[in-house]
Backbone bond lengths (Angstrom), bond angles and torsions (degrees), N, CA, C in turn:
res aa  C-N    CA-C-N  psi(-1)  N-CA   C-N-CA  omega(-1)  CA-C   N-CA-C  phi
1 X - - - 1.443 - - 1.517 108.91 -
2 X 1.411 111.35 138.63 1.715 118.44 175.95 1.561 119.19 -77.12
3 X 0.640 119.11 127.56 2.173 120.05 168.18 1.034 111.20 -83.42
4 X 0.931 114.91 93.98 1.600 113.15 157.52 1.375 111.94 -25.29
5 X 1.473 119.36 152.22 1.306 121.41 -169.48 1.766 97.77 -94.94
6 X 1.461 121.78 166.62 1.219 113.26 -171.21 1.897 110.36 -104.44
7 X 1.139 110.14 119.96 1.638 104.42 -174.82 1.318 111.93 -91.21
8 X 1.239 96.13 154.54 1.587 102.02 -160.36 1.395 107.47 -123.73
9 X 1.462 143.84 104.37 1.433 143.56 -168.88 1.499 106.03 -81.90
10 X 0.923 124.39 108.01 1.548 128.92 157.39 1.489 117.98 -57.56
11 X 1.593 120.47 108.76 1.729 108.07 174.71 1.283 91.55 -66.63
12 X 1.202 105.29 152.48 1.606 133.88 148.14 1.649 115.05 -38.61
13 X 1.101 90.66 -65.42 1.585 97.46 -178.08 1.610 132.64 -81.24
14 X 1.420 97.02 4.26 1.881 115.15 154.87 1.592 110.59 -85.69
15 X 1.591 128.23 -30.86 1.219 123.78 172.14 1.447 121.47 -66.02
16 X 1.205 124.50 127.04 1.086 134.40 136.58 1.454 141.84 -13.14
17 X 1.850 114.20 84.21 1.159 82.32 176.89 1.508 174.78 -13.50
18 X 1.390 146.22 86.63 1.378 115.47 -169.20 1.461 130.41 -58.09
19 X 1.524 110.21 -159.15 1.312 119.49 167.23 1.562 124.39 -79.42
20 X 1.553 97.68 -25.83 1.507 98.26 175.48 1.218 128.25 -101.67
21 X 1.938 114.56 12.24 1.110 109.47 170.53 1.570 119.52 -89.73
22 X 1.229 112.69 9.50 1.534 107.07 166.81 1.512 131.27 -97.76
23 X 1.026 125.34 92.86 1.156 144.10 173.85 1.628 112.15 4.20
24 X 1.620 124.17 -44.47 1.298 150.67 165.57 1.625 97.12 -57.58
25 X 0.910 127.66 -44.29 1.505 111.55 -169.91 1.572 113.81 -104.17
26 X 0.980 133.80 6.13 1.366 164.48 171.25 1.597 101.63 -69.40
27 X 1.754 91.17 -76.89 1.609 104.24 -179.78 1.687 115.26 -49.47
28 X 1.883 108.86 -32.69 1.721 103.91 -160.04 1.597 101.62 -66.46
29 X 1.550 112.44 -35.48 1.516 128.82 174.42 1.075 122.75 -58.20
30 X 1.063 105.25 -18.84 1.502 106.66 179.98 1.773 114.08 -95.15
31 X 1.310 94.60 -38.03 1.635 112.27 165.29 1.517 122.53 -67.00
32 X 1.110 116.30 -28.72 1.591 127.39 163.69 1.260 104.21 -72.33
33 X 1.203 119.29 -35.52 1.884 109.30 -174.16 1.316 101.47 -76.71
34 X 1.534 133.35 -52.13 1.169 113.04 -174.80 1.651 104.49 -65.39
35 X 1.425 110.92 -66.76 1.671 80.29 176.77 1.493 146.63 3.58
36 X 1.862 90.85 -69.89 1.851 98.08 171.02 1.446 116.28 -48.70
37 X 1.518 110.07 -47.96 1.557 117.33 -177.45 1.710 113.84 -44.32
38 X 1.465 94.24 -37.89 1.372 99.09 -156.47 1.506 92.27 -80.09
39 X 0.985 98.45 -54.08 1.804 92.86 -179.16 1.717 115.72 -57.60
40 X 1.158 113.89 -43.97 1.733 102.94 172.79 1.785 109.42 -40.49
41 X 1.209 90.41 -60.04 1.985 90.72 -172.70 1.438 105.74 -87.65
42 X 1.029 126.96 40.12 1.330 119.37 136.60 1.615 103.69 -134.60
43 X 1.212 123.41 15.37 1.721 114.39 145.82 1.282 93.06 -74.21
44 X 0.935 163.74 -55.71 1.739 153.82 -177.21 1.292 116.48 -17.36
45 X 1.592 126.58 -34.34 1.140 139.32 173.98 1.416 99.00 -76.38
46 X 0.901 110.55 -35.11 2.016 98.01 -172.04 1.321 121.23 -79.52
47 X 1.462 133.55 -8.24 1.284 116.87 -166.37 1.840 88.11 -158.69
48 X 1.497 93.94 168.46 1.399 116.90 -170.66 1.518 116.73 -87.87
49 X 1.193 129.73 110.59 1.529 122.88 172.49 1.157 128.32 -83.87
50 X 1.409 139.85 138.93 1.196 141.85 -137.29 1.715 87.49 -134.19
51 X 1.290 129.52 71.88 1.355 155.45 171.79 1.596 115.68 -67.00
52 X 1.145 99.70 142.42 1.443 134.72 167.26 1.519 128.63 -61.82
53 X 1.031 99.56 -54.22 1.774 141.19 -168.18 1.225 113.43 -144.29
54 X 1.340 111.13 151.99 1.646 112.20 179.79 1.123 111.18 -84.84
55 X 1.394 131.72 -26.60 1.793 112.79 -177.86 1.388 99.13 -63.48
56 X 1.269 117.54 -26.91 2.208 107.83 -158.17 1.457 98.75 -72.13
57 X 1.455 122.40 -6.11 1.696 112.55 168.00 1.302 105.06 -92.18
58 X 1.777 143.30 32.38 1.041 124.06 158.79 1.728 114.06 -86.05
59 X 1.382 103.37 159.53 1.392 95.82 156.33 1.274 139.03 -51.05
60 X 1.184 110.02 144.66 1.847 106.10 168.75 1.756 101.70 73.25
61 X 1.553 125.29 12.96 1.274 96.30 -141.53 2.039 89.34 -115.80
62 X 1.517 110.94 6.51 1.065 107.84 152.75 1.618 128.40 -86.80
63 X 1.405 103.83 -26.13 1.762 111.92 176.52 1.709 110.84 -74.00
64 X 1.373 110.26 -22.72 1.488 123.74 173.79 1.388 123.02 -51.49
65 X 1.688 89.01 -61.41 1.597 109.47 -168.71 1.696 88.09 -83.01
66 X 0.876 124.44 -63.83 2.019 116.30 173.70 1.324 105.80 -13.87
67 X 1.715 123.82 -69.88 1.409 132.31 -150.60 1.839 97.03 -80.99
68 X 1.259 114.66 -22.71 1.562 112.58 -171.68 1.646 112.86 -80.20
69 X 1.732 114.80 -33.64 0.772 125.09 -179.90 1.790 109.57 -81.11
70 X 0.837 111.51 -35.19 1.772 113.77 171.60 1.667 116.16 -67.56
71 X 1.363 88.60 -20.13 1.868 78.20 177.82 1.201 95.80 -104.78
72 X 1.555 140.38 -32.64 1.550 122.16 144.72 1.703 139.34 -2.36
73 X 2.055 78.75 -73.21 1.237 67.91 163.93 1.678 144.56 -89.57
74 X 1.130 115.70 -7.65 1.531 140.54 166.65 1.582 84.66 -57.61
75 X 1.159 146.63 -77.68 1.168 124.08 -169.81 1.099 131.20 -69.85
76 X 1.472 129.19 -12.21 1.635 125.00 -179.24 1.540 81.48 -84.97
77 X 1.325 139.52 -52.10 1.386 138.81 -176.43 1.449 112.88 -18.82
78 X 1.301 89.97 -74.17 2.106 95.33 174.66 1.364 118.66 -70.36
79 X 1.232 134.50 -17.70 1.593 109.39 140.51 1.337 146.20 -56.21
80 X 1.375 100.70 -29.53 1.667 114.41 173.40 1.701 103.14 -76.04
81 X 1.438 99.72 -30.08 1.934 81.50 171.15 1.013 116.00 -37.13
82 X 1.612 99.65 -72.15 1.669 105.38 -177.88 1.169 131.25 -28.81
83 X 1.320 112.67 -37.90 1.877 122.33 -163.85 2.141 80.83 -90.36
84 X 0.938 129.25 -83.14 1.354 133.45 163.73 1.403 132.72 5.18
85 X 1.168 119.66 -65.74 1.319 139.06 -168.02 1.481 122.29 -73.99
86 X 1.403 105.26 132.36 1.675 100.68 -164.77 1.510 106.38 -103.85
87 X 1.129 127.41 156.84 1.586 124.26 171.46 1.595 103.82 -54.01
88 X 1.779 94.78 167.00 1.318 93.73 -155.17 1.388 107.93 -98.94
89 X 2.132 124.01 20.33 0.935 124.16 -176.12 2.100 88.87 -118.37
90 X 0.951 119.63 -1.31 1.160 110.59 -175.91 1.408 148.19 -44.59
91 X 1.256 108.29 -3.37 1.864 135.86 178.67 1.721 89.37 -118.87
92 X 1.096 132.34 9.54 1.816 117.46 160.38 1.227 134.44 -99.53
């Protein structure tokens, strides 16, 4: 005969806060990211691009097309769920 293995519920409120439940450290991450942002497109000013096309020598115009294409895909993403996604008894 098999034993079931024994599960063990963790309260919530015996764990230990993390790092990201403080509101303060949330914000510094978030402030470091724009930072980086900010600093990528203004290295744009410092150096010469060796382009394809003339818009890709604008400023800002690699962090643009980066951020346009990521929410692209985040959105074609959740349409294909739909077409994708199986009911939620489907392996029974």
């Amino acid at each position: 005969m098999s034993e079931e293995p024994e599960v063990v519920i963790v309260n919530p409120a015996d764990e230990k806060p993390g790092w990201f439940d403080k509101p303060s450290n949330v914000n510094k991450i978030v402030w470091a990211l724009v930072a980086m942002c900010t600093a990528s497109v203004l290295a744009d000013f410092f150096y010469h691009k060796h382009t394809h096309y003339d818009f890709q020598g604008y400023v800002g115009f690699d962090a643009f097309y980066g951020f346009v294409s990521c929410v692209l895909l985040v959105l074609v993403a959740k349409q294909l769920r739909k077409i994708l996604m199986r009911d939620e008894d489907y392996y029974d």
